[in-house]
C-alpha positions, 0 to 999 in steps of 0.5 A: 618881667615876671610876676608871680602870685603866691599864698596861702592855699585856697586864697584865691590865686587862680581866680585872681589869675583868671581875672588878671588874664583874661583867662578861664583856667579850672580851679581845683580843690586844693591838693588836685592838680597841684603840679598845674603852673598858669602861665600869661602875659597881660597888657599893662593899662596905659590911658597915656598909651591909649591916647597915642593910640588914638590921635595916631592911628596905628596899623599895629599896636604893641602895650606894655606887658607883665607876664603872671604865674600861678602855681610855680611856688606850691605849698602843700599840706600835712595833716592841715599845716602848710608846708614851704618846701624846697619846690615852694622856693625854687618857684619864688626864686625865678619870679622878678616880683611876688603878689602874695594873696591874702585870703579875707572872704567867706565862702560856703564852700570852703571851711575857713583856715584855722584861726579864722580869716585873719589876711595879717597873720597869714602875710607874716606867716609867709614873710616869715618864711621868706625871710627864713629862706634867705637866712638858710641859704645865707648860713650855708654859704658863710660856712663855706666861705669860713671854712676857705678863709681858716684854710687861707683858700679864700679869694678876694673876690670870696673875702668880699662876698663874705662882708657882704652876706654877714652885713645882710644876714644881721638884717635878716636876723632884726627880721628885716626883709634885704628889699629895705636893706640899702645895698651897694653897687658891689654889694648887689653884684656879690649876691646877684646869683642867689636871688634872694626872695626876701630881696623882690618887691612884694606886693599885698593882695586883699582878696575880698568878698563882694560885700566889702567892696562897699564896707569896711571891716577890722581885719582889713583895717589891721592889714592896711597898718600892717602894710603901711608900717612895712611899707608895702603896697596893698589891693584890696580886690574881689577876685571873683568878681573881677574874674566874672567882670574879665569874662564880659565884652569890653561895652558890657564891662564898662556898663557893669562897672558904672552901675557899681559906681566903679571906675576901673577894675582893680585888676588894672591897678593891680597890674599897675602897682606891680609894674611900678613896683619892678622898678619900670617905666614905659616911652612910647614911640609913635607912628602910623605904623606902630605905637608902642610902650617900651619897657625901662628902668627908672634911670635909663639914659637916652642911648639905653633906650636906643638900645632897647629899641635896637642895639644899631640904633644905640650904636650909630645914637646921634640925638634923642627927639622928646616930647614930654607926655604932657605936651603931646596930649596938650597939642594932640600928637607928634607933629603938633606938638613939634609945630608948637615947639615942643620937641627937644633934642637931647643927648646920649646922658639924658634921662628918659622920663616916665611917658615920654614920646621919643624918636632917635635920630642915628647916622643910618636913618 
């Protein structure tokens, strides 16, 4: 689950990167060190996961987690254009989801882009790219696949594979992104190997200066119609601050945060977004040896997270003990909740929900 941060240069990456993490990589003017790809994991911000942590107190504990890149799609400049190689695309294309960081803060020591600060022009400029990518790689395939067709050398499995890309390259050509393009099971599986990057879920990131934390601003209210009609998530977030605030001991944090009348970082709902914009939710299992948030897709039945827990445990599946999130906090833990009769058992073909407390029952234990 990787999520890869890309933009614009001097917008911002590696601070947000920094910030996200925890880390304290350097950050360098732009054109140094420029083949530096930042690598981390970091915990996804749970209170669902807190509180099973807190009633049960584990001798382990184990979060949910995202691992965030910076610097594996680079962009270089030519006489101060940006220039979207071929390395800008491999990078992209290994990312599972993107957060494009947009720059819309002053700084004295870096020039403004030219044009001026505009966080809407400079998301189109790479939207458009991406989409252009794909357009490419697209054009390129179909020649061939036309080329087998005229010389009656295309398999079945070509023919359909064709269908499929003409249908997606008519969407990229309304300049529509293929993550809003509806897909069939056998559409997906026709174009898995290509991995298309206008195909990720993509999220906005605002990268604001401190000021406009507390105001508003017309290029900022422009981005969020633009997100909007694109149907797009967007954070607004200072990353220098945030990446200051990540530098603090957690009571130190906290006493920050409230003299700002703030309630969380917004690097904790950055990371939320991006977790649910993957597509996942988490189950918890909890004991006195270990609570953790296991990862799944939304639609996951019951032997598939025995599965991801351990493929014995998938394959010997008797039944699934529940308890809803809801009802383990009302109660105040595991054995409470089953006392008051909120446990259920269900079986293989339920389908996990978001939070969910599960135990599987299996013929080894």
């Amino acid at each position: 689950m990787k999520v890869g941060l890309i933009g614009l240069p001097e917008c911002g990456k590696t601070t947000l990167f920094n910030a996200l993490t925890r880390a304290n990589e350097s950050i360098h003017a732009y054109g140094s060190h420029k083949d530096e790809v930042h690598l981390g994991s970091v915990p996804v911000p749970d209170p669902r996961f807190d509180f099973c942590v807190e009633v049960s107190h584990p001798k382990k504990i184990a979060p949910a987690t995202l691992d965030i890149t910076d610097g594996g799609a680079r962009i270089d400049l030519e006489e101060k254009r940006e220039k979207f190689g071929a390395d800008f695309f491999a990078g992209v294309r290994n990312m599972d989801a993107l957060a494009l960081i947009l720059r819309a803060f002053q700084s004295e020591f870096l020039p403004e882009p030219g044009g001026g600060l505009d966080p809407r022009r400079d998301a189109e400029k790479i939207m458009g790219e991406l989409l252009l990518a794909d357009l490419m790689v697209i054009e390129g395939r179909l020649e061939r696949l036309e080329k087998n067709r005229i010389l009656k050398r295309q398999t079945p499995a070509e023919a359909a594979e064709e269908q499929t890309l003409l249908k997606i390259k008519t969407h990229l050509d309304s300049l529509q992104p293929i993550r809003t393009l509806s897909l069939t099971d056998d559409d997906t599986k026709a174009i898995k190997s290509f991995a298309f990057v206008s195909a990720k879920p993509l999220i906005l990131v605002a990268n604001i200066d401190e000021e406009s934390i507390s105001q508003d601003s017309p290029m900022l209210s422009s981005l969020r119609s633009f997100a909007e009609d694109q149907n797009l998530p967007l954070v607004e977030i200072c990353a220098k601050l945030e990446m200051e605030v990540s530098q603090m001991d957690q009571e130190e944090e906290k006493e920050f945060l409230s003299a700002m009348g703030i309630e969380e970082p917004a690097r904790d709902r950055l990371i939320r977004i991006a977790y649910a914009a993957l597509g996942y939710i988490s189950f918890f299992t909890v004991g006195e040896d270990e609570v953790k948030a296991w990862t799944i897709r939304q639609g996951t039945h019951a032997v598939g997270a025995a599965e991801k827990i351990h493929t014995d445990i998938a394959r010997t599946f008797i039944r699934a003990e529940v308890i809803s999130f809801d009802d383990f906090h009302a109660c105040g833990g595991w054995d409470e909740s089953r006392s008051a009769g909120k446990m259920r058992l269900e079986g293989k073909d339920y389908i996990v929900k978001d939070g969910d407390i599960v135990h599987i029952r299996n013929s080894k234990g």
